[in-house]
N, C-alpha and C positions, 0 to 999 in steps of 0.2 A: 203809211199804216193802213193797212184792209177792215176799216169798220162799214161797207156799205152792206154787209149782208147780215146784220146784228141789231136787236133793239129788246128795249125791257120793256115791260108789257106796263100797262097803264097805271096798276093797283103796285107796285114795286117803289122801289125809293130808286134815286138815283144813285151811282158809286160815284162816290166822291175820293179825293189824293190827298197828299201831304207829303210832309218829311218829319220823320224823327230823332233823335240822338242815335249814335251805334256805339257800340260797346267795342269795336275795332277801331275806327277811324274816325279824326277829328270830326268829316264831313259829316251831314244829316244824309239819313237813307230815305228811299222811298219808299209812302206804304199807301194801299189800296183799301178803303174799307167797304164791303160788301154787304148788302142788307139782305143777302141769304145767307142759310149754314151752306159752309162748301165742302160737302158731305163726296172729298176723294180717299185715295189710297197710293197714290202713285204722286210725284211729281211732274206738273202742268208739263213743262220744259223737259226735261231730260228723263222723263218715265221710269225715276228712280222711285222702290219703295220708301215712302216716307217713312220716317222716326216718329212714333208718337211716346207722348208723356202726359201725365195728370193734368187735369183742369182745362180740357180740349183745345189740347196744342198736339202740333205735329210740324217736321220739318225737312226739311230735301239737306243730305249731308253735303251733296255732290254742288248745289244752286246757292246753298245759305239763302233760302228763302224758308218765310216761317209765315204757319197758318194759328192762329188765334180764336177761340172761336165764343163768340159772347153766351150763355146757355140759358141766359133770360130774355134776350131778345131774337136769337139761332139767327144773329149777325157772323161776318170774318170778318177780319184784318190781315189783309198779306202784303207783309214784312221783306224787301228785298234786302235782307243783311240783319245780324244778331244784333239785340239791345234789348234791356230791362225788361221793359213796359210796356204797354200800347194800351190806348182807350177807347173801347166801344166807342161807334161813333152817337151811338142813338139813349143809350141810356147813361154813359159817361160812368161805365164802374171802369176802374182800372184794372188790367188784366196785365199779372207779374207771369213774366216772361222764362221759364226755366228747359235748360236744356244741356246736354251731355256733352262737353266740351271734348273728350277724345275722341267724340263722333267725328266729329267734322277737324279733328288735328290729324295730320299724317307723321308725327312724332319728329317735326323736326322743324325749328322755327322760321329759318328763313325758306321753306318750301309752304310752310303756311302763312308768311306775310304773301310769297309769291301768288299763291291758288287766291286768298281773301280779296287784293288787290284787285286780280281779273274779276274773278266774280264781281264786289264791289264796283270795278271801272265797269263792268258791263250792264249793273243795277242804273248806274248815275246816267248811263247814254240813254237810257229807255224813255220814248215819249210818255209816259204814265199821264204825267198833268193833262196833255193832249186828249189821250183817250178816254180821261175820267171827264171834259170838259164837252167830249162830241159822242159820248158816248149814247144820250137821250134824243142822238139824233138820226139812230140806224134804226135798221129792222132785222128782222128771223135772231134776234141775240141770242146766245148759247150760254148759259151762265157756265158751264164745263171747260169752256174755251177762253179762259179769261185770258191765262196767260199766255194760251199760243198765241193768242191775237196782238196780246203786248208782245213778244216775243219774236210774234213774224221773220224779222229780216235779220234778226240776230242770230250768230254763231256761238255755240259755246267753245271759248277756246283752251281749256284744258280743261283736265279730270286728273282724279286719284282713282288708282283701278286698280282693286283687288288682286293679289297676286293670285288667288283661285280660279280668275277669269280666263288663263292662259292654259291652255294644253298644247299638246305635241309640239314642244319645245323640240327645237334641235339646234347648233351650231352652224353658223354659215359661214363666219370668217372671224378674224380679227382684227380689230383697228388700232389706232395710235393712243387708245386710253382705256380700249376696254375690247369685250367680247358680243357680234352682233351674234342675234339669234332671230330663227324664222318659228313662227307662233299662228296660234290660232286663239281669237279672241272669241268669246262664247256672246258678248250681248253687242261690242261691233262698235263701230263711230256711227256717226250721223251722216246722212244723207237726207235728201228732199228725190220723195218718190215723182210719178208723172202725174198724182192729183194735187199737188203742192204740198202734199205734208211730210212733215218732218217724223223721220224713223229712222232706228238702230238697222245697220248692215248688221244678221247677226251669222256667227263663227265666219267673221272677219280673214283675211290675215293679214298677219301684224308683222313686221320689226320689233325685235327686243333689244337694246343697246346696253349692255349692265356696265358699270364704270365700278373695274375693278377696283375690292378695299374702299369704298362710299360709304361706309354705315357712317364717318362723316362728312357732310356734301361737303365736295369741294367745288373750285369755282370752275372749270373745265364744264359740270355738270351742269351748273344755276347757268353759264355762260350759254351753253346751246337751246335748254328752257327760253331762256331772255329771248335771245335772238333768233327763235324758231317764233314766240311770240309776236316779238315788233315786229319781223318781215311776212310773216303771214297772213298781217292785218290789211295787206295790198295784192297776196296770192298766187301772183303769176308764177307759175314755174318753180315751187319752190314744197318740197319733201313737208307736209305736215307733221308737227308731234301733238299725239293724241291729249299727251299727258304721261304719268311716269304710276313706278310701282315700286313693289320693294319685296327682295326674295327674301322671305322669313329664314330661312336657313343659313344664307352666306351675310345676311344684312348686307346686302348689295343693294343701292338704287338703281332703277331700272326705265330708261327711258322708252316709251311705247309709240312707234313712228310709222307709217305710212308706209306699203310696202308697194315696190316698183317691181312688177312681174317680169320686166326686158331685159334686167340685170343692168351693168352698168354701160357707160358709152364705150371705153377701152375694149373690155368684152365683146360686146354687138359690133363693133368694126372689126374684131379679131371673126367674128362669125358669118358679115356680112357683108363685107368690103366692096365684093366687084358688085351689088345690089344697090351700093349707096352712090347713085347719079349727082351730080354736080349741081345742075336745078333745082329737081324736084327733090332730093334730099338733104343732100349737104347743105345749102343754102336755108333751108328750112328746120334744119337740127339746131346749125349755129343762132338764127335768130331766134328760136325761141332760149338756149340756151345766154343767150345775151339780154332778153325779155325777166329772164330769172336773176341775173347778177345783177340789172338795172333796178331790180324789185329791192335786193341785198342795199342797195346806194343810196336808193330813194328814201329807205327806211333809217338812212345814215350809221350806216353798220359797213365791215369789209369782212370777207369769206377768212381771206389768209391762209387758206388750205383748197385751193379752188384749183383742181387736177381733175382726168378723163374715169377715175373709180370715183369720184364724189358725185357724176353728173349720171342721173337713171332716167330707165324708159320704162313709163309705163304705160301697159298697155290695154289695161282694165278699166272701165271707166267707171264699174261696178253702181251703174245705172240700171233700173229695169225697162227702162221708155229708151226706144232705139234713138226717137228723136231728140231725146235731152244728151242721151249718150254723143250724139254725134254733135252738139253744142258743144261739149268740152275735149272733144276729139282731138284740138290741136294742141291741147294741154300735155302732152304725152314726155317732152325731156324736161326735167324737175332736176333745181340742184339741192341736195340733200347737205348731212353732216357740217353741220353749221357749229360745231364743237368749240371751233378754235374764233368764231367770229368775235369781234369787240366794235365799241362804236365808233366810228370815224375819228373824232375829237379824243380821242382816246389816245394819245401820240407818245406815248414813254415809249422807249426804248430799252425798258429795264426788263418787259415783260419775257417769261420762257418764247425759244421760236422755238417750233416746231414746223416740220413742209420734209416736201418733196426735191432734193437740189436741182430737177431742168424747171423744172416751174416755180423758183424762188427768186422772182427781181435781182439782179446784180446788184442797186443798192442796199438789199438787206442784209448782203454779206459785207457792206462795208460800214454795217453800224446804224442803218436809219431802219426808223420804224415802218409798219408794215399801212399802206393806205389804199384807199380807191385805185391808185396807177399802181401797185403790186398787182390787184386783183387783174387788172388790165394786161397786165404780161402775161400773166397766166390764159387768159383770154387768147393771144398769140401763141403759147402752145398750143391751146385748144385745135385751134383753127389750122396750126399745122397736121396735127395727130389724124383729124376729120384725113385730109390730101394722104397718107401714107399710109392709116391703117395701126400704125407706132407709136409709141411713146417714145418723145424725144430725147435722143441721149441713151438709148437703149442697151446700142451695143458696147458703153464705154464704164469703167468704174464708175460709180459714185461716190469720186473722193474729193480730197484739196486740191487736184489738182485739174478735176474739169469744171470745180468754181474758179479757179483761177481760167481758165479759158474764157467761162462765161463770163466773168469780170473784161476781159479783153475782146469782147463783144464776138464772142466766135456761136453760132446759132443753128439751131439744123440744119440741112440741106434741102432749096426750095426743088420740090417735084417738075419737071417737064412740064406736067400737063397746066400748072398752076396758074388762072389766068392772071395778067398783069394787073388787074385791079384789085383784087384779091389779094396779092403778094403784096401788096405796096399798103393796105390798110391791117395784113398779121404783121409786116415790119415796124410798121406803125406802132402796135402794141406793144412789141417786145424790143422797143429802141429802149438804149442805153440812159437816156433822157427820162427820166419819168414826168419831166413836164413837157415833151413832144409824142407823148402815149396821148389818143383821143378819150371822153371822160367817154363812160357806156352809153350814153345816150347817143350820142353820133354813131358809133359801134353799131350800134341797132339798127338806128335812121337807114345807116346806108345798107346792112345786109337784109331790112325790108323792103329798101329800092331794088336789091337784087332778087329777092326771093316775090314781091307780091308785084310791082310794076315794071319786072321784065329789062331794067337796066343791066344795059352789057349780055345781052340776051345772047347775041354771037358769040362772046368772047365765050361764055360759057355752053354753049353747045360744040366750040370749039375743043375747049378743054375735054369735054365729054369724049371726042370723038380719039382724042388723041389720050384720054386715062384709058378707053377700052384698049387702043392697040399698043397701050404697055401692059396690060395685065396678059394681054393675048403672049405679048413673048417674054411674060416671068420676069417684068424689070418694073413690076410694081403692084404693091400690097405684102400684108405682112406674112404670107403663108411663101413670100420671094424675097424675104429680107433677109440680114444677117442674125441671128441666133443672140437671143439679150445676153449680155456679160451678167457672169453668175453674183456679180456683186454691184448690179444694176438695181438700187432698193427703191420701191416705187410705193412702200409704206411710209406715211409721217412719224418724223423721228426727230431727236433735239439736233440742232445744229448749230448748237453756242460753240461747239470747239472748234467748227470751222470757222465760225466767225471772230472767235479771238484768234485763229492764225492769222487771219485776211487782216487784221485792224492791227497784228502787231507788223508785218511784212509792210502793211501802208505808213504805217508810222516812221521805220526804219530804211525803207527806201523813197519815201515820196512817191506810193505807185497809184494810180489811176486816179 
């Protein structure tokens, strides 16, 4: 916490902490009481206009922090989370706490135990007692800066945002549950400028995810909240969601996400192929792209839908300091669409699949549930797709009967140029075994030995030399390949009927 450039001046009281009841959750909230009026309009944190009401109170809809304010002694009390009461610290009247409960509701209860929660879990992390204890021990104090300063290193990690925050909507694709849209947000996320403070990117743009037919949330929707939550609390490589909205017109919810300027991986190899070197690129895509599903593991979550249109580049780092910009520089491939994720320990097999059939584990189709070593197969297509430029399986239907190939461990075809150590850790991935798949941590380890301390430095300048003189005679990359079969679907879509054919064929023949 940064109090060394803060102090109250001699003739002041000191601010003192606490915890009180919340009128949400069982725990005690914390509250801060001030022996000045805190004569703002905005809120401290997130630069929303405050809510005010009678008996000078006011309150951030967006933070659920509340300002109190005594008018016999022009004391605060700021309240991190809604409750009754609070009592001047200096004259002891009690101040009854009233406030507009659809303020701060987004009309749907478990999206407002979800928002209350963060906020709330983000309230209970804050050093407060800290600050109110060393607070008589700084200098230059800024009574206006109360909360940035308690705030410092905290992120806020969702919002509710107005559906009138959004213009020039348009359509960009469609997914396995809903319609994405490209947007411009008018007040923007948050970023930290190059003098340390915290401010709104504004007309942003955004991602719009709407999940058609939501006016009631289903779990598809709460699922990718959740776990855009947990695994973004570790960051590496991984699509933020802003927070979500809701189209007044179609009562659609509307998830509001981070947009990647590069488009996706499949894309940018289809546009960039003979550019992507074996070194300095490829080597360096896939690790941070394994940097990101490591982030998904750690978090003890699994993708389950983890394909070359899920993984994006971006290439904006929408910094204004070149030199902060170039700190997050290597940030640039993010795995997004985290829809379908669930948590590790989560192991029914009853739940809907949903995927892609070259990137669906062979034992998903024989009944087992989806885990860490699924994720990891798909990881081996990856790593193949990077070498060709393709999506695996391109030119063949996508039916029962090239799950049945892949059931009988039949797999792309490895490239020429592919060096053997390479080949021998995508094999790895996408062995038939899901307990001789390596966990992502290894995955990592080793494509960092490749990529930052130059292991097998030959072998892959090797490869280089020998991917340029197939691209030279048209016998590699995808603009030399064969033409995808028109019923190659590389959209996520149910695959229960395949897998009750595979489970009844296995039943009735004893097969694999």
């Amino acid at each position: 916490m940064i109090l060394s450039n803060y102090r109250l001046c001699s003739d002041c009281y000191l601010i003192s902490s606490g915890y009180i009841e919340s009128t949400l959750t069982e725990n005690p909230i914390p509250i801060i009481y001030l022996s000045w009026w805190h004569n703002i309009a905005h809120c401290d944190f997130c630069k929303k206009t405050l809510s005010f009401t009678s008996g000078c109170q006011k309150y951030c809809t967006n933070c659920l922090i509340f300002y109190t304010g005594c008018r016999y002694c022009l004391t605060t009390n700021v309240i991190f989370g809604p409750t009754i009461q609070s009592q001047c610290k200096k004259c002891k009247r009690v101040l009854s706490i009233n406030f507009d409960i659809t303020k701060i509701s987004v009309g749907n209860n478990d999206l407002d135990d979800l928002l209350s929660n963060l906020r709330l879990g983000i309230h209970n992390k804050l050093k407060i007692t800290e600050f109110a204890d060393n607070v008589n021990k700084v200098t230059h104090f800024n009574p206006y800066n109360i909360c940035n300063i308690i705030y410092h290193d905290v992120e806020l990690s969702m919002e509710w945002i107005p559906y009138s925050q959004f213009t020039n909507i348009k359509e960009i694709a469609k997914g396995g549950f809903g319609i994405i849209y490209q947007a411009t947000w008018l007040d923007g996320s948050f970023c930290i400028n190059k003098h340390g403070s915290r401010i709104r990117r504004r007309n942003e743009t955004v991602i719009l995810k709407r999940f058609i037919n939501s006016k009631d949330i289903d779990k598809h929707f709460l699922n990718e909240l959740k776990s855009n939550q947990h695994c973004y609390q570790i960051k590496h490589h991984i699509i933020k969601t802003y927070g979500f909205t809701k189209d007044p017109e179609l009562d659609d919810y509307i998830l509001v996400m981070q947009y990647a300027n590069g488009g996706d991986l499949h894309k940018w190899l289809q546009k960039s192929f003979a550019d992507i070197t074996w070194h300095k690129k490829k080597l360096s895509i896939l690790w941070q792209i394994s940097e990101g599903l490591e982030t998904i593991h750690k978090a003890n979550y699994i993708h389950r839908d983890f394909h070359s249109g899920n993984i994006l580049f971006d290439t904006d780092s929408s910094y204004s300091s070149s030199e902060v910009a170039m700190l997050y520089r290597r940030h640039d491939w993010k795995i997004g669409d985290l829809g379908l994720s669930q948590p590790a320990n989560n192991t029914s097999s009853n739940n809907e699949i949903y995927g892609v059939i070259p990137y669906i584990a062979p034992e998903i189709f024989k009944g087992s549930p989806f885990s860490k070593e699924t994720d990891i197969y798909c990881m081996g297509m990856i790593m193949w797709e990077l070498t060709t430029g393709c999506k695996p399986f391109a030119n063949e239907e996508h039916d029962i009967q090239l799950v049945f190939k892949i059931l009988d461990g039949e797999r792309p075809e490895i490239t020429e140029d592919t060096p053997e150590c390479y080949a021998n850790l995508m094999k790895s991935c996408w062995d038939s075994d899901p307990k001789k798949r390596p966990p992502i941590k290894k995955v990592r380890n080793t494509l960092g030995s490749w990529t930052f301390r130059n292991k097998h430095i030959k072998a892959f300048d090797q490869a280089e030399s020998k991917r340029m003189e197939l691209i030279n005679s048209r016998k590699l990359g995808p603009e030399f390949s064969e033409k995808p079969h028109p019923n190659a679907i590389f959209t996520s879509r149910p695959l229960s009927s395949f897998i009750s054919k595979c489970s009844s064929i296995n039943s009735s023949k004893g097969m694999w």
